[in-house]
C-alpha positions, 0 to 999 in steps of 0.5 A, a space after each residue: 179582134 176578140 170580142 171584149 163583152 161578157 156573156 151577160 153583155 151579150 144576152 141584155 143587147 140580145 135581148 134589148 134587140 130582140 135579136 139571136 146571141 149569136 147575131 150580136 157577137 158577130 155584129 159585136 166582133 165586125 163581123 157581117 150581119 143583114 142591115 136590119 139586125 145591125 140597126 136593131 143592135 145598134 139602137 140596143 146599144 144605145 139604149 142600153 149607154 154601151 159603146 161600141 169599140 171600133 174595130 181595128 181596120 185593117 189595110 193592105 198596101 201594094 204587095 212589093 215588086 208590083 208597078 
């Protein structure tokens, strides 16, 4: 999933959250970040009325020719 937010975007929840650029575009791409970055993100966030998209979730079935 690309990341849908500006530059701009980014550097206010950066800094909102006091957090690097780079953290929230990964954080922001569903990428992993320690729990601690992804709660100071997220109540940026919401401080700031952004939602979030969902990322897309993405699940594997049996491979086939297995039991």
């Amino acid at each position: 999933m690309s990341n849908t937010f500006s530059a701009h975007d980014v550097r206010r929840i950066s800094v909102e959250a006091c957090r690097d650029p780079r953290s929230v575009s990964r954080f922001l791409r569903g990428e992993t970040v320690r729990p601690t970055v992804a709660a100071s993100i997220k109540a940026a966030l919401a401080k700031l009325g952004i939602t979030r998209p969902s990322p897309q979730v993405v699940t594997h079935g049996p491979t086939e020719g297995t039991p």
